[in-house]
C-alpha positions as CSV (number, residue, x, y, z in Angstrom):
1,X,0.0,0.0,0.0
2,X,1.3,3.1,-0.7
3,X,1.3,5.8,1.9
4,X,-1.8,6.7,3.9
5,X,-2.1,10.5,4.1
6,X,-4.0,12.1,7.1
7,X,-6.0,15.2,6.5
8,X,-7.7,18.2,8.4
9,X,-11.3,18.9,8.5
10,X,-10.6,21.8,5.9
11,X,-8.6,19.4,3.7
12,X,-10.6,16.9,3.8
13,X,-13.1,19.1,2.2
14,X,-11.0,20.1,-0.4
15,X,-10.9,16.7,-1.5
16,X,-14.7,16.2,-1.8
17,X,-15.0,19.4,-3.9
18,X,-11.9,18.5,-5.8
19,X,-13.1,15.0,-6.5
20,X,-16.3,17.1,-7.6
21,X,-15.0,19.9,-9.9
22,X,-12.1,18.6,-10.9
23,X,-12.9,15.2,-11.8
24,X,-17.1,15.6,-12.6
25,X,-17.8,13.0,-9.4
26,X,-21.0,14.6,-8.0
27,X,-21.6,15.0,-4.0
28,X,-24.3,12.7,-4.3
29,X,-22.6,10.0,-5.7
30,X,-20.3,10.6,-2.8
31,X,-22.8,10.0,-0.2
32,X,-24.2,7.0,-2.2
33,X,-20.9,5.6,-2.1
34,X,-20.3,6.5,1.3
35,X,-23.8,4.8,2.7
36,X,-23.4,1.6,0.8
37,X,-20.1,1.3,2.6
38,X,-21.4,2.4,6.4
39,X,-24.6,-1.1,5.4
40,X,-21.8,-3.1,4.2
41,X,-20.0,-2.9,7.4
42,X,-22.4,-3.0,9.8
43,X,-23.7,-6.6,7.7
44,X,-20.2,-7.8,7.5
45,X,-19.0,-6.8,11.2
46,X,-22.1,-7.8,12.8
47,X,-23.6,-11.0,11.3
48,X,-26.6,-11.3,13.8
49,X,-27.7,-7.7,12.7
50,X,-31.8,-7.9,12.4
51,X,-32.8,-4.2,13.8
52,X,-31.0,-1.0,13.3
53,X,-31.8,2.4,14.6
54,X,-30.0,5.3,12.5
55,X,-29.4,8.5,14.7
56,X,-29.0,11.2,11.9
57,X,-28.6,14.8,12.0
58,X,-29.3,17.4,9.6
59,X,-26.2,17.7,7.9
60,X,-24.2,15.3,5.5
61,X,-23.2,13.0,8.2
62,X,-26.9,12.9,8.8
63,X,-27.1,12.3,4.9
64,X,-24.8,9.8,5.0
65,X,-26.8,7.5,7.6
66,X,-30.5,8.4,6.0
67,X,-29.1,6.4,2.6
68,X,-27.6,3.8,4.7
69,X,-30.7,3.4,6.6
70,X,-32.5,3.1,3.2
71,X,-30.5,0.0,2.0
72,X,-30.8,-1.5,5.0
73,X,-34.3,-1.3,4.9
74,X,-34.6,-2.5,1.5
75,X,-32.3,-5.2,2.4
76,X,-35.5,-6.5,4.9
77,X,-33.9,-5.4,7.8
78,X,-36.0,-3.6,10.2
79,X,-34.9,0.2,10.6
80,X,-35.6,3.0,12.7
81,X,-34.5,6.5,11.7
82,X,-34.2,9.6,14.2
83,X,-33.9,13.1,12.1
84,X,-32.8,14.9,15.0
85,X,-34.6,18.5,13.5
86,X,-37.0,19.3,11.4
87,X,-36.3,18.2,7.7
88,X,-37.7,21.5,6.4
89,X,-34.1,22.5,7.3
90,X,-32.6,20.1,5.3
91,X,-30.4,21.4,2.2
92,X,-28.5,19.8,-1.1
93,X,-27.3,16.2,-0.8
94,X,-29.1,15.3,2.5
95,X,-32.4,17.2,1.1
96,X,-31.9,14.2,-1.4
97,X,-31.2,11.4,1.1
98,X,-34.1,12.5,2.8
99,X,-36.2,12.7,0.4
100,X,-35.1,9.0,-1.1
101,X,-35.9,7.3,2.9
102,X,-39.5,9.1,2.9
103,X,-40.8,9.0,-0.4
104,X,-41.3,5.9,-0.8
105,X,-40.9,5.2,3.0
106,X,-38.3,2.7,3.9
107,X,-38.4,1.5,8.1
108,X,-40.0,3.7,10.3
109,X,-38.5,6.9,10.2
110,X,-39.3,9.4,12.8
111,X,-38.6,13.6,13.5
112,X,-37.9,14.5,16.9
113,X,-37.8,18.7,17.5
114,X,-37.1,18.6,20.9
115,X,-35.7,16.4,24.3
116,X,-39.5,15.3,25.0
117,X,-39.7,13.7,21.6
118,X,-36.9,11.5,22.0
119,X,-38.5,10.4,25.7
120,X,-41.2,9.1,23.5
121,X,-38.9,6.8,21.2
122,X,-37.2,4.6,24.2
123,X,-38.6,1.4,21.8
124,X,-36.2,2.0,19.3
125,X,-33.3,1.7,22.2
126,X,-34.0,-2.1,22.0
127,X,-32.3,-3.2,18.8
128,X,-29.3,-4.7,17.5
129,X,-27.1,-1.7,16.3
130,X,-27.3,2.2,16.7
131,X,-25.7,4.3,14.1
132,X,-23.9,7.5,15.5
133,X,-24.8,9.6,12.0
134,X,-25.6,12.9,13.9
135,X,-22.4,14.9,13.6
136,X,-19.7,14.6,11.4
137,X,-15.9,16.0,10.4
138,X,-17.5,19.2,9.8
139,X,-18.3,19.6,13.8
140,X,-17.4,22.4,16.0
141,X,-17.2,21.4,19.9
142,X,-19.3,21.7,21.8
143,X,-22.0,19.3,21.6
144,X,-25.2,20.6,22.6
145,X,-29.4,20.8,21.9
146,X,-30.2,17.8,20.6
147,X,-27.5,16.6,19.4
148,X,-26.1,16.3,23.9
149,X,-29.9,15.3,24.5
150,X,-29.4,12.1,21.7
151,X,-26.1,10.9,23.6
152,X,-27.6,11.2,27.0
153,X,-30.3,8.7,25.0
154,X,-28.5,6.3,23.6
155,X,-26.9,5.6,27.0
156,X,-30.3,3.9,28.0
157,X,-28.9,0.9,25.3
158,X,-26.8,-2.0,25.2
159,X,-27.0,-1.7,21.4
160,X,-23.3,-1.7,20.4
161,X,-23.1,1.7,18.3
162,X,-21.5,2.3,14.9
163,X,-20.1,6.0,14.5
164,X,-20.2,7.3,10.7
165,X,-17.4,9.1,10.4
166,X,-16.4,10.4,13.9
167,X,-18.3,9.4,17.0
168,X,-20.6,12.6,17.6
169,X,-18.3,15.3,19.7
170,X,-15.2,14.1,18.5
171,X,-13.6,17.3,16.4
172,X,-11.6,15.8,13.2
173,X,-8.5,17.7,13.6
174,X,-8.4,16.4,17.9
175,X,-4.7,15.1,18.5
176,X,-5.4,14.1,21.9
177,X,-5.9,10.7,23.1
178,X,-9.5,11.8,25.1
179,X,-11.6,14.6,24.9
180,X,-12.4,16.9,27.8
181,X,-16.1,17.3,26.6
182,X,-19.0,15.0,25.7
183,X,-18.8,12.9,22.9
184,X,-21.0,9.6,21.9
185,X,-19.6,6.1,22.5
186,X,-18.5,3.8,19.8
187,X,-17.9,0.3,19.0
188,X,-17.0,0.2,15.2
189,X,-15.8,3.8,13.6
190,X,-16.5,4.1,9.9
191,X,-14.8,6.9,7.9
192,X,-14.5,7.8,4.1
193,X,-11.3,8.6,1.7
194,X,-8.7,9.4,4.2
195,X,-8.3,9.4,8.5
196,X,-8.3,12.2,10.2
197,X,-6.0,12.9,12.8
198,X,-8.9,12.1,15.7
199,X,-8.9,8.3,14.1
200,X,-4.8,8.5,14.2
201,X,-4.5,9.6,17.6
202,X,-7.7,9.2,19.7
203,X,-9.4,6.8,21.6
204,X,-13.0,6.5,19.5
205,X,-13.9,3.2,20.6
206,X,-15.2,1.7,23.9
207,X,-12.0,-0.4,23.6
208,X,-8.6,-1.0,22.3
209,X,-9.7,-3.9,19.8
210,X,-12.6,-2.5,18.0
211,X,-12.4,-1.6,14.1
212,X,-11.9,1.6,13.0
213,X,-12.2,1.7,9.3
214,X,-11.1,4.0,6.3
215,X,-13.9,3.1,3.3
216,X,-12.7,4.7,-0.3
217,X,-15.9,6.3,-1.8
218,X,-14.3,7.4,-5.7
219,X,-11.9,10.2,-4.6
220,X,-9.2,10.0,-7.0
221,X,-5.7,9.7,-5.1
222,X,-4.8,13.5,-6.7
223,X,-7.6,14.6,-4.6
224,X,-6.2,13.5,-1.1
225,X,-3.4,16.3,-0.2
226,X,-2.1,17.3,2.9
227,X,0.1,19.9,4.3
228,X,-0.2,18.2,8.1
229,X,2.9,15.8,7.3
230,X,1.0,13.3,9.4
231,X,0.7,9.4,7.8
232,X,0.0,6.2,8.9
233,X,2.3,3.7,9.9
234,X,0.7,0.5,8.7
235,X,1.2,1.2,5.2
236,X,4.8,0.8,5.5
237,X,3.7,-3.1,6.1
238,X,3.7,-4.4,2.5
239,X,7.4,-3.6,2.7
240,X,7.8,-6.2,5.4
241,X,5.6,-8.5,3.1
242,X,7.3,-8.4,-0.4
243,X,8.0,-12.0,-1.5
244,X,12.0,-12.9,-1.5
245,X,13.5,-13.3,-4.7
246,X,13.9,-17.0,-5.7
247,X,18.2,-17.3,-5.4
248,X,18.1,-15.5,-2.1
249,X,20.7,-16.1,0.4
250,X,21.1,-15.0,4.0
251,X,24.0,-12.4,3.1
252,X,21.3,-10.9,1.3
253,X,19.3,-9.4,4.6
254,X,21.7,-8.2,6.3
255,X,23.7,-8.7,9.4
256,X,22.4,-7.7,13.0
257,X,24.8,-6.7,16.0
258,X,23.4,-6.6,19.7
259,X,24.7,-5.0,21.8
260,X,23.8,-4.8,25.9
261,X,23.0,-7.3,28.6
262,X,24.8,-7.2,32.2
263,X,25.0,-10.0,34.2
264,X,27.2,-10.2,37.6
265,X,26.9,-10.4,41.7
266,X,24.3,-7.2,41.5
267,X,21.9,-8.6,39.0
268,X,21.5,-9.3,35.6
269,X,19.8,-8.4,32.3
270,X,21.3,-10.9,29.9
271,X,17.7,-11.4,28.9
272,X,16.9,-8.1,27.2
273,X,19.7,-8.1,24.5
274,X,18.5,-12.2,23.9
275,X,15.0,-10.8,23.1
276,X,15.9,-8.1,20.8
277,X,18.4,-10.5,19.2
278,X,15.6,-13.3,18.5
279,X,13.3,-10.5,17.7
280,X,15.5,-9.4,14.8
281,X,16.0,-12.7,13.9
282,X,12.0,-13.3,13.5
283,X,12.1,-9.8,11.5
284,X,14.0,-11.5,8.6
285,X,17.5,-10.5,9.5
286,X,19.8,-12.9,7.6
287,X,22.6,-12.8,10.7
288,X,22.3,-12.1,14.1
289,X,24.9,-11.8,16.4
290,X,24.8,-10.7,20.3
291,X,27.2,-9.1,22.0
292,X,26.9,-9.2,25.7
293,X,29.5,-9.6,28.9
294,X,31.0,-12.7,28.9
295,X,29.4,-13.9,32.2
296,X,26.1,-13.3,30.3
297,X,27.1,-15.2,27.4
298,X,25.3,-18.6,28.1
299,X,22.3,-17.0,29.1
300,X,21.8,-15.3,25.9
301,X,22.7,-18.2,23.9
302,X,20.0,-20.5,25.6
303,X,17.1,-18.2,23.4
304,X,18.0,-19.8,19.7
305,X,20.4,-22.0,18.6
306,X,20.7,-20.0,15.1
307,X,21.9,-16.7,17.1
308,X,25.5,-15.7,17.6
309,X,27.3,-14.4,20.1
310,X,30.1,-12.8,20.7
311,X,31.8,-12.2,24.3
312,X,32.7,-8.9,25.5
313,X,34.9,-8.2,28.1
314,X,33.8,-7.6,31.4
315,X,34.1,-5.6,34.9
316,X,33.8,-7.0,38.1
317,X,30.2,-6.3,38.8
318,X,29.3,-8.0,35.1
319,X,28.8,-4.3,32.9
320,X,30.5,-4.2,30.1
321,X,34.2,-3.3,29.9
322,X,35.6,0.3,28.0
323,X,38.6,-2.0,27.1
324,X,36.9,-3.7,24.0
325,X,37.2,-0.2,22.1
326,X,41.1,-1.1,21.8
327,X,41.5,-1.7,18.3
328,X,42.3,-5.6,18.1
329,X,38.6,-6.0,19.8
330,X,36.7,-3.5,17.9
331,X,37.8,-4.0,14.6
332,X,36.2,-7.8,14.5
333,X,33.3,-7.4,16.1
334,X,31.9,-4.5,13.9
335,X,33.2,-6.3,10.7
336,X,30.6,-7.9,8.5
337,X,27.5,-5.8,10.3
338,X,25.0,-3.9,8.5
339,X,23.1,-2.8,11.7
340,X,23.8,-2.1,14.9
341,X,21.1,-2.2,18.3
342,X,22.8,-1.0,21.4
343,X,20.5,-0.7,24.6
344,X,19.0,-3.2,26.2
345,X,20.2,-3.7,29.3
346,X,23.3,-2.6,28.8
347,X,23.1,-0.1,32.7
348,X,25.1,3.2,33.0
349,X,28.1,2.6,34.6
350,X,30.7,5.0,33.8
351,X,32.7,2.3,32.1
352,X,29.8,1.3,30.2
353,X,28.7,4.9,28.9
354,X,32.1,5.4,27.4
355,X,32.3,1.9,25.8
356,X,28.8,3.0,24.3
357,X,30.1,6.6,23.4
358,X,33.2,4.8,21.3
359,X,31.1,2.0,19.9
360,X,28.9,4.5,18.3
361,X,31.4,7.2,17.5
362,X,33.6,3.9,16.0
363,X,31.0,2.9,13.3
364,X,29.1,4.5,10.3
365,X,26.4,1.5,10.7
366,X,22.9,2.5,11.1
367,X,21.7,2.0,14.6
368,X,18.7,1.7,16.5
369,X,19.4,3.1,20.8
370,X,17.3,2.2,23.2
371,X,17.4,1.8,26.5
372,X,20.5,2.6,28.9
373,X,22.3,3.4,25.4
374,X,19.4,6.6,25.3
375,X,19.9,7.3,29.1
376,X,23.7,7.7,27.9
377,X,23.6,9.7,25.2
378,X,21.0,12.2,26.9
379,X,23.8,13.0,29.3
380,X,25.6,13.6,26.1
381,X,23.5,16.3,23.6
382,X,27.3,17.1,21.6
383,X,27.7,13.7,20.8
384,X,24.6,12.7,19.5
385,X,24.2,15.3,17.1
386,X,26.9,15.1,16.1
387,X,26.6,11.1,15.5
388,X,23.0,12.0,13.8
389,X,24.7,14.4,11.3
390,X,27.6,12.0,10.0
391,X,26.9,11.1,6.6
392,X,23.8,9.5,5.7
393,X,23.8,7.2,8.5
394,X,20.2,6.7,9.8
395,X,19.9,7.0,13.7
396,X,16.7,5.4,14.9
397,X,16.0,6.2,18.8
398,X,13.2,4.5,20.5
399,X,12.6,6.2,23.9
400,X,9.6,5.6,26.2
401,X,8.1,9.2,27.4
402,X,10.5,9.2,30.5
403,X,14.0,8.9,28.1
404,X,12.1,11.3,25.7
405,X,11.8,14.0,28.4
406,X,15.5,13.2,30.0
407,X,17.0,13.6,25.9
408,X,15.3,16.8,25.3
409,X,15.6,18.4,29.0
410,X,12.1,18.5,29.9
411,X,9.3,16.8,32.2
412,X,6.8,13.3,30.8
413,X,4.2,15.7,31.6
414,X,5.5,18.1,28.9
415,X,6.1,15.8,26.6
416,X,2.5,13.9,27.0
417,X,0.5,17.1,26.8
418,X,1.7,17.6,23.0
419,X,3.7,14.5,21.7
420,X,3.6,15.4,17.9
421,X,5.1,18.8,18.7
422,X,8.1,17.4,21.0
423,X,8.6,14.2,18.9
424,X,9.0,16.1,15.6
425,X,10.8,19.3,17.1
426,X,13.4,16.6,17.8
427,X,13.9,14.6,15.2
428,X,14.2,17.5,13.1
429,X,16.4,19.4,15.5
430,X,19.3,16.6,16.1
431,X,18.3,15.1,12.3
432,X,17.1,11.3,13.4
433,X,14.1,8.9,13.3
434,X,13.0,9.1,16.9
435,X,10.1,6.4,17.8
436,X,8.1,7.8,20.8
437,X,6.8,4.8,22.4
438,X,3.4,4.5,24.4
439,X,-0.5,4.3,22.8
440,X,-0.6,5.3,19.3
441,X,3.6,5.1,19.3
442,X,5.0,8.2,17.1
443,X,7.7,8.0,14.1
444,X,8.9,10.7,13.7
445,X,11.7,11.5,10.5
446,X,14.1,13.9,9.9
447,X,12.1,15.7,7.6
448,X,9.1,16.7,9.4
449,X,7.0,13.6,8.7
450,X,5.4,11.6,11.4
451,X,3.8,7.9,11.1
452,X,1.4,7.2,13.8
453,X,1.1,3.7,14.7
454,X,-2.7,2.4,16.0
455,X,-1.8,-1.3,16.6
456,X,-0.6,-2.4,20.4
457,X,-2.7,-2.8,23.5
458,X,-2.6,-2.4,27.5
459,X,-1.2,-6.2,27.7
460,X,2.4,-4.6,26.3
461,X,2.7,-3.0,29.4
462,X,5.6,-5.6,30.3
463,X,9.2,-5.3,30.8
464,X,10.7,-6.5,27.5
465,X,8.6,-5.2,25.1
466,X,10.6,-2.2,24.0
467,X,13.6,-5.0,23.7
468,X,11.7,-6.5,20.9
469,X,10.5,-3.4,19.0
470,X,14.3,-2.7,19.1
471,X,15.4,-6.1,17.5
472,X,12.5,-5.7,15.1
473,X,13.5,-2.5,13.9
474,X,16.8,-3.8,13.7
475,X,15.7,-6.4,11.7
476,X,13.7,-4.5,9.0
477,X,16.5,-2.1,8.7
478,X,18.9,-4.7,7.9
479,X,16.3,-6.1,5.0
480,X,15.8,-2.8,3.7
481,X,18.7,-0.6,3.9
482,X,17.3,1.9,0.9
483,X,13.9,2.1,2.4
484,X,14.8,3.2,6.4
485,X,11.7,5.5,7.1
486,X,9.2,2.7,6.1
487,X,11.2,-0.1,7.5
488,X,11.0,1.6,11.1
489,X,7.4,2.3,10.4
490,X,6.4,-1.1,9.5
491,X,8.7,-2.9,12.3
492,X,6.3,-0.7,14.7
493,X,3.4,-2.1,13.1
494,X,3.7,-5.2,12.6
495,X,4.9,-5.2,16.7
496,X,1.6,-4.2,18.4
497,X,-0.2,-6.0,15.7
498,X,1.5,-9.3,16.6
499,X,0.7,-8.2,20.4
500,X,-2.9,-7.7,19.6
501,X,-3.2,-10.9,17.5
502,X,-1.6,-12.6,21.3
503,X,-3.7,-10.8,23.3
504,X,-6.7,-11.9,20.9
505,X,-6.1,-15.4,21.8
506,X,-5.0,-15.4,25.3
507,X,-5.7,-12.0,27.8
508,X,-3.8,-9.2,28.3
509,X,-2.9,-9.6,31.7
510,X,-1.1,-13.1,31.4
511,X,0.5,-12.0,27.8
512,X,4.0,-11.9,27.9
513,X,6.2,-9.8,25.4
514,X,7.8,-12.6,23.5
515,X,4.1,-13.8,23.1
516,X,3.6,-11.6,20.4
517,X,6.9,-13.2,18.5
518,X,4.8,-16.3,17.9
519,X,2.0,-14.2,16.0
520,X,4.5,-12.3,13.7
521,X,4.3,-14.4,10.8
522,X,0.2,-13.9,11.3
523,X,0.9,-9.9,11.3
524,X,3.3,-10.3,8.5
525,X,0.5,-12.6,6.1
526,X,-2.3,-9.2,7.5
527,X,-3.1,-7.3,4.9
528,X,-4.8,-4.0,6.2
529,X,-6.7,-3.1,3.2
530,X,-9.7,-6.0,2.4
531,X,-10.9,-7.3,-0.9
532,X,-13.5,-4.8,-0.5
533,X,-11.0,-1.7,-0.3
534,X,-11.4,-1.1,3.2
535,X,-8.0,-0.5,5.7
536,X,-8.4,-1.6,9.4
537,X,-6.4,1.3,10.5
538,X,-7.3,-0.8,14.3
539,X,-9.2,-3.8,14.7
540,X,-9.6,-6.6,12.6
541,X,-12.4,-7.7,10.3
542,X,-15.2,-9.6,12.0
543,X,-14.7,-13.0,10.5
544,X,-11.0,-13.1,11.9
545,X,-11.9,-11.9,15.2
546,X,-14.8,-14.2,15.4
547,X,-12.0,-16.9,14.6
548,X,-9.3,-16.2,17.0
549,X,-12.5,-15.7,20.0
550,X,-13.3,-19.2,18.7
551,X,-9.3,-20.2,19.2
552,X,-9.3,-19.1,22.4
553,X,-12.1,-20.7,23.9
């Protein structure tokens, strides 16, 4: 898939009057297109569907939901429509819907003017499905009239709720995770042409794992431009996907160094370079080779028999040694490498963070830094510049928000209240690809762009998981050395997709982080788009969740 632009409010409606005056599409063929998606959905995502009760407003959105609630109709369901306002109001493409539900009718279609009127309509509460077609991306907070009256309403139901477009109350160009004032519920978000940033970074649905969907509707892809610089990650996953060519070898994907671990009389962490090593291996990487403290050497091994490793030299408490930057151990354990991962529990020992500070001033390799590398080269601002501006090299850090705020000298709370701002600022600033972990994870490039990632769920929450994300990126880079931004993107991905495909089938409380290494080759066969065009930018489609609820049990 190629790249998944996300649009404003104001561009998004520059792409419906573009598709119409630039290409002859007319608006109502737009909302035609756009209905027939929302029914095919809401048939295809829930199967049992018998009774439907359309919430519409007076707008387009409103539009939108009036046609659906025709087809439905006609389809035998049984269908009850709310016009919240009187349809003498009604103007231009949903004048037309309206006038194609009533005339003939189709369902039982009913006006409500005012809060008393909807008190009288508590029957059509009891059904299978609600559609959330009251307010749309042309909405302006705050939600009031009827349109607050409706939402206190629909709370009388355990209908599950399908939003058209944006769950009522949510503003399209929102970049916060939650909104501060009323907005409906939702259990399946449908949107047309393009996300917008709230379906990017919000929370829309009542949970982690329900769909949100993108539907195309005829805009041609000239139509769908934006200035924001804001995509989405998961196209980056047909990268990951390409078949391999027929003669490959394993010198072909590259070559994967590790480097962290501790292990010694104060503790160890031989485990975290082990999982970021058999993470990149999993990725694809044709070679993987750890290098952690010699004490931690047979712990490491134990994870795969087809990784390497490769001893370093260490203190007394089990760190790692600044004596392997001599020369005679340096030289042979960068040669052959096309990537390098240094990080995971690797600790800060002074010893340590110059060994780290040499290894990555020794080598022009690309490299992802996590961890205890990050908490080292925060102390250092000089140095990593200066290592981010050598060459072409890419530089991919992957800091949770606690290492974001200690690299760019502020507080989590700073960086949480506006993470686009602070993870683009930097990357631009000291010129890497910096991956700001946490719900809806950032990537954000060089150049100004940011990926935002929608896969990933509350059961990562687990020491290890930002080891694997590491080795995965790791691995990707290795595989596609020409192709760096969209490798990082899609090694995000594909993580919290494997994760959510775990999860799925087991619970997010007992999953572990290498769970999800046992689902990647399921995440890597996922192909976001469907035969019918639409892209799960979260959840999957209802026959595959209904399968993995069966493999569960």
């Amino acid at each position: 898939m190629d790249a998944m632009h996300v649009l404003s409010a104001a561009e998004m409606q520059a792409c419906d009057r573009a598709t119409t005056e630039q290409f002859g599409i007319p608006s109502i063929e737009l909302m035609r297109a756009a209905a027939a998606s929302v029914a095919a959905f809401a048939r295809e995502q829930f199967p049992h569907l018998r009774r439907v009760t359309v919430l519409c407003g007076r707008g387009n959105n409103g539009g939108d939901g009036m046609m659906a609630a025709r087809l439905l109709a006609h389809d035998g369901m049984g269908v009850t429509t709310l016009l919240l306002g009187s349809p003498d109001g009604l103007t231009g493409d949903a004048a037309q819907a309206w006038r194609e539900l009533t005339n003939p009718l189709h369902g039982s279609v009913e006006v409500v003017t005012t809060v008393e009127d909807l008190g009288r309509h508590t029957s059509a509460l009891d059904t299978d499905l609600i559609f959330d077609a009251v307010l749309g991306t042309g909405f302006k907070p705050p939600l009031k009239g009827l349109a607050l009256a409706a939402l206190e309403w629909v709370k009388a139901s355990r209908a599950p709720i399908l939003a058209v477009d944006l769950p009522s109350g949510w503003p399209a160009d929102e970049t916060g995770a939650m909104l501060s004032g009323p907005a409906f519920p939702a259990d399946a978000v449908i949107t047309f042409t393009a996300p917008k940033p709230a379906h990017v970074l919000g929370q829309l649905t009542r949970r982690w794992d329900q769909p949100v969907v993108v539907a195309p509707i005829g805009s041609p892809d000239e139509t769908v431009v934006s200035t924001l610089q804001l995509e989405w990650s998961g196209a980056a996953a047909a990268l990951a996907g390409a078949p391999r060519a027929v003669a490959a070898n394993k010198g072909n994907f590259g070559h994967v160094l590790v480097v962290g671990g501790t292990f010694g009389f104060a503790g160890g962490k031989a485990g975290a370079p082990a999982m970021a090593a058999l993470a990149a291996l999993r990725a694809g990487a044709g070679l993987v080779t750890a290098a952690v403290p010699a004490p931690a050497l047979s712990v490491t091994a134990a994870v795969a028999p087809e990784l390497m490793t490769w001893p370093l030299l260490a203190t007394a408490a089990g760190h790692v040694a600044e004596e392997n930057l001599t020369p005679d151990r340096i030289s042979p354990l960068l040669a052959g490498k096309t990537v390098l991962a240094i990080g995971p529990g690797l600790g800060q020992t002074p010893e340590t963070a110059k060994f780290a500070s040499g290894l990555l001033s020794s080598t022009d390799l690309p490299a992802v830094i996590d961890a205890d590398a990050l908490n080292i080269l925060a102390t250092k601002p000089v140095l990593l510049t200066k290592l981010a501006r050598r060459g072409k090299r890419t530089l991919v850090l992957t800091p949770h928000p606690g290492e974001m705020a200690r690299l760019a000298g502020t507080t989590v709370a700073e960086v949480q209240a506006d993470r686009l701002k602070t993870a683009r600022e930097f990357a631009q600033r000291v010129g890497v690809t910096l991956v700001l972990k946490g719900a809806r994870t950032l990537i954000a490039h060089p150049d100004g762009r940011i990926a935002v990632n929608t896969t990933g769920n509350p059961g990562m929450a687990k020491g290890g998981s930002g080891d694997l994300l590491t080795g995965l990126i790791a691995g990707l880079l290795a595989q596609h050395p020409h192709d760096p931004a969209r490798a990082v993107e899609a090694a995000v991905y594909l993580h919290g997709l494997a994760a959510d495909l775990a999860v799925r089938s087991g619970d997010e409380h007992t999953f572990l982080a290498t769970d999800c290494l046992r689902h990647l080759s399921q995440a890597f066969r996922f192909y976001s788009r469907g035969a019918n065009g639409y892209v799960w930018i979260q959840g999957l489609p209802g026959s595959q969740a209904a399968a993995l609820k069966e493999a569960r049990g």
